[in-house]
C-alpha positions, -999 to 999 in steps of 0.1 A, spaced: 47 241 13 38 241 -25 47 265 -52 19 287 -47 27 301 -14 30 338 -5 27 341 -45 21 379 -59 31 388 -20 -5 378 -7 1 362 33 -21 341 43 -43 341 75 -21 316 99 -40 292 116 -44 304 158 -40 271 170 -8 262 151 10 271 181 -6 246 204 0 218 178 39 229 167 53 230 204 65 195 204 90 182 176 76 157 157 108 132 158 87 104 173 82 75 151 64 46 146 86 14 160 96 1 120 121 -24 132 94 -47 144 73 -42 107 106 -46 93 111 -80 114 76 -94 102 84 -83 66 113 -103 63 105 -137 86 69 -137 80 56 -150 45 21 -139 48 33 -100 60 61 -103 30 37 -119 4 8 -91 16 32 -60 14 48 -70 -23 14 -72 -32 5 -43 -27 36 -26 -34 38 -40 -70 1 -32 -78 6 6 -63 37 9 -81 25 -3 -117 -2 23 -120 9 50 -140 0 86 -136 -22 109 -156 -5 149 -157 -35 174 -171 -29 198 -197 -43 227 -179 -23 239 -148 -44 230 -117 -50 267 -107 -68 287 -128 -45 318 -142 -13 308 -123 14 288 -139 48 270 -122 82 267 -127 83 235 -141 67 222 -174 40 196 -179 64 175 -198 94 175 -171 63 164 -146 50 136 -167 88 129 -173 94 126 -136 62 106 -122 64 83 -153 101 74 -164 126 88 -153 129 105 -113 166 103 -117 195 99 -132 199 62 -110 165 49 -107 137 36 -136 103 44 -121 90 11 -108 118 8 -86 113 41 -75 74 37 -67 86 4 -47 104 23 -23 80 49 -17 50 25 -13 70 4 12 81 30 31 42 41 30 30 6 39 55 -4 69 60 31 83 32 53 73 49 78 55 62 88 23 92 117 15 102 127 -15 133 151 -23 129 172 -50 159 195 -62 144 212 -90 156 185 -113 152 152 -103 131 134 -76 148 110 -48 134 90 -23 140 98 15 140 64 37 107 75 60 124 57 93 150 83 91 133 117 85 123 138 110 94 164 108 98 196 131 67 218 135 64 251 132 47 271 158 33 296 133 28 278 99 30 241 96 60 226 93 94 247 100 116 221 85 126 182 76 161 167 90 180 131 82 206 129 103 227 165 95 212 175 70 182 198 69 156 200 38 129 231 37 93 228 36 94 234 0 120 204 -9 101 177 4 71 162 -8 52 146 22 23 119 20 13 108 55 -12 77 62 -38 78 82 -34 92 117 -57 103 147 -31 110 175 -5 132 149 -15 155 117 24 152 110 28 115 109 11 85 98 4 52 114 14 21 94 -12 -1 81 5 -36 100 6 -17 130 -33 -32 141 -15 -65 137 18 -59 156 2 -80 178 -11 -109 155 28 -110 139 42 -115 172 25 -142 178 30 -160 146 68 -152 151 64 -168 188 50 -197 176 76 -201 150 103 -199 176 86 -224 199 83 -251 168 121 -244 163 131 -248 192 108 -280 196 125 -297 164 164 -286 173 157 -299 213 145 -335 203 109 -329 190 101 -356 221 95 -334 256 73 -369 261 96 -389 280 110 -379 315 134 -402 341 127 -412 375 151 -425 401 137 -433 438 173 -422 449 191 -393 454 219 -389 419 248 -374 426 257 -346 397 285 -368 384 259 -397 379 238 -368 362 261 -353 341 270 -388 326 236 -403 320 229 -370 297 265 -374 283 255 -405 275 218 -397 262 232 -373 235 257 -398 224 235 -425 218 202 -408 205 212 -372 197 179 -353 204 190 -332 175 184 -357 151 149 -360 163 153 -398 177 127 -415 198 143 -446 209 135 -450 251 168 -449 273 173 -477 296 194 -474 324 203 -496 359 196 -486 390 159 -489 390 159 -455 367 121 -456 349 109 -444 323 71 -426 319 51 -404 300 47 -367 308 25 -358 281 3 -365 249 9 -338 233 13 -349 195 33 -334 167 -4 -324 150 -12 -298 180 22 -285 183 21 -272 143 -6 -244 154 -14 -251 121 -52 -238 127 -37 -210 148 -17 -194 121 -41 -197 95 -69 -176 115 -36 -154 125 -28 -148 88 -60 -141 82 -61 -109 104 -31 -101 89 -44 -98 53 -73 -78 72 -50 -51 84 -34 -47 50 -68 -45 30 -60 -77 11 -94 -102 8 -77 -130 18 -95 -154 -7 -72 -137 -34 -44 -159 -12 -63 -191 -10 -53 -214 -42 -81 -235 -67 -108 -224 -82 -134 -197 -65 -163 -183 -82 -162 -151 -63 -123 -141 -67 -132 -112 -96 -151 -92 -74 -127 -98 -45 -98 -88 -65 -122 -55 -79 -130 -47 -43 -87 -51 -36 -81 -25 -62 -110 2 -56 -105 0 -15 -69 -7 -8 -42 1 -42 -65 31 -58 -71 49 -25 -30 46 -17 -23 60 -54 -48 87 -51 -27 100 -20 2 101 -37 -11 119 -65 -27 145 -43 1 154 -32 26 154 -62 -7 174 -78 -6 201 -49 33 202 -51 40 207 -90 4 227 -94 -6 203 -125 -41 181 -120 -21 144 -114 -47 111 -114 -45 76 -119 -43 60 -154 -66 24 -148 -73 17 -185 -49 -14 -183 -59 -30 -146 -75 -62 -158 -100 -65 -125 -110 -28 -131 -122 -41 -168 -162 -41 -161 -162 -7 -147 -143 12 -172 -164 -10 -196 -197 10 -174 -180 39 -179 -175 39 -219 -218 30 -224 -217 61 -197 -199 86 -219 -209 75 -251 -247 80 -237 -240 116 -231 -220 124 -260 -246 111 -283 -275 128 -262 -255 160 -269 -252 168 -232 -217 167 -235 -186 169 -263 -168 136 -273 -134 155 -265 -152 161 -225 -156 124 -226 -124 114 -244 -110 133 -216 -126 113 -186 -114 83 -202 -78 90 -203 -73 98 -240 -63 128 -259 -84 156 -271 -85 159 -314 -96 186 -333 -126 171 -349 -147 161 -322 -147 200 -299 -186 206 -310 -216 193 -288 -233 164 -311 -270 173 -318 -292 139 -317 -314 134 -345 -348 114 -351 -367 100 -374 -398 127 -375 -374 158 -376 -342 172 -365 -340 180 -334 -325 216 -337 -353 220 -363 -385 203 -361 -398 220 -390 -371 200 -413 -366 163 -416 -397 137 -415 -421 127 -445 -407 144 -479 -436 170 -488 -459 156 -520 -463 173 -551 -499 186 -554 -520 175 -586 -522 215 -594 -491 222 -602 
């Protein structure tokens, strides 16, 4: 619920279905322990998700002067918003440590919530918040544990979803499968290395062994080669015990080296990340990977948050880009863009200055009339060849 809501005692027209959608509680949520897992023992999933978490979280915010609604104004100043979404969200926090939470939270869970108590903004760990519907507006109210928040405390930003329009669907959760794998094959090389790293050699006896005769030939085994040490040395025993071969496998095939590779791959799919910006030397094509990163995976995440800090606080909120290296070429696009239609008089340099991120100045509020070298063009009859003298006069 935003500011604006039942304001000058208009109601608005519910929604008729809202009843069928708000029946069940929305406590369900997304599974985050085995994101969380990935995060942490994975290096691709941890290197992927600080990527995009620092990227998200060092784009600062543009707050418009004009209130987003037309005639209507809020409760809290321009300057306490800018304040808020660019320095300072608490008394405890800077704001890039602030961002980080929220974008993790939105990239291994799905969702984003924000308290705000009038003063300050904290973050709400996602895992633990629980949206209940409302059967006649949209959402009756958010609970943690005991404590119950109002619509109009939290601010919500949801990833995409198709199965809930209360909850979003994490970004790793395509490759839950992919990381669970790679985690499996981890385990199976661990266990490989601590058990020997030689299941190669087996023992055969034409007689029967008793368990004694058993229990002190492997006694004897781990006291002589300790399979934890990784020895290969054959064990030779009496009692026409031989030794064979059980296998071929080498050490090569059992690193899954190709395996995890492809599997890492999918990975950086699922989070948007090209995944030549993680390959290392020299490649002619990593500028417009790195453009195509930022305009389809950080911009679109930043946008959303803005959308909804914009609809919350009732200000127009957008991204600041004039310092993101790989967005260089297009903002240098867009300044031959603006100029062109300042100096074609279509628009005023303060319009442009505007679209460009910059501050408005007194001096530059009038549309700019082009001239030409035959005449002015507000004037055709002035400008051109000065008039002769005639010989009469």
């Amino acid at each position: 619920m935003a500011w604006y809501n039942n304001l000058f005692g208009n109601k608005e027209k519910l929604n008729p279905a809202q009843s069928y959608m708000g029946r069940d509680i929305e406590s369900s949520r997304e599974p985050t322990f085995s994101y969380e897992s990935a995060y942490e023992d994975l290096e691709i999933v941890n290197r992927g998700v600080n990527m995009i978490v620092d990227d998200v979280a060092e784009i600062p915010t543009l707050v418009s002067r004009e209130n987003a609604f037309r005639g209507v104004t809020t409760g809290v100043k321009r300057a306490k918003v800018e304040l808020l979404l660019n320095k300072s969200p608490n008394p405890y926090q800077d704001i890039n440590s602030f961002r980080r939470n929220l974008v993790t939270d939105f990239v291994l869970d799905g969702n984003i919530f924000m308290y705000y108590d009038g003063a300050h903004l904290y973050h709400l760990p996602s895992s633990e918040v629980q949206i209940h519907a409302s059967k006649d507006t949209y959402i009756e109210k958010f609970t943690m544990h005991d404590i119950t928040f109002s619509p109009d405390e939290i601010i919500h930003i949801k990833e995409n979803s198709f199965h809930s329009i209360y909850r979003g669907v994490p970004r790793l959760k395509p490759a839950l499968r992919t990381m669970v794998l790679m985690q499996s094959m981890r385990k199976f090389q661990d266990n490989f290395f601590k058990n020997g790293a030689v299941p190669g050699l087996v023992l055969k006896s034409p007689n029967t062994l008793s368990d004694k005769i058993k229990e002190r030939m492997m006694v004897s085994w781990q006291q002589k080669y300790r399979p934890d040490t990784g020895g290969r040395r054959p064990l030779i025993l009496d009692g026409g015990i031989e030794v064979d071969s059980i296998t071929n496998v080498n050490f090569k095939e059992l690193d899954f080296q190709a395996s995890i590779e492809e599997n890492e791959k999918i990975v950086l799919k699922a989070l948007g990340i090209p995944p030549i910006l993680m390959d290392s030397g020299n490649n002619a094509n990593i500028r417009p990977n790195l453009r195509l990163y930022y305009l389809e995976t950080i911009l679109p995440i930043v946008r959303k948050i803005n959308f909804a800090t914009s609809r919350y606080f009732g200000y127009e909120i957008s991204e600041d880009i004039t310092n993101i290296p790989a967005l260089q070429p297009e903002l240098r696009d867009s300044a031959a863009y603006y100029t062109s239609l300042v100096n074609g008089g279509i628009i005023s340099p303060n319009e442009a200055r505007r679209a460009l991120g910059y501050d408005e100045v007194d001096e530059a509020e009038g549309i700019r009339v082009p001239a030409n070298i035959a005449g002015s063009a507000a004037n055709p009859s002035e400008g051109g060849r000065p008039t002769e003298e005639s010989d009469d006069e």
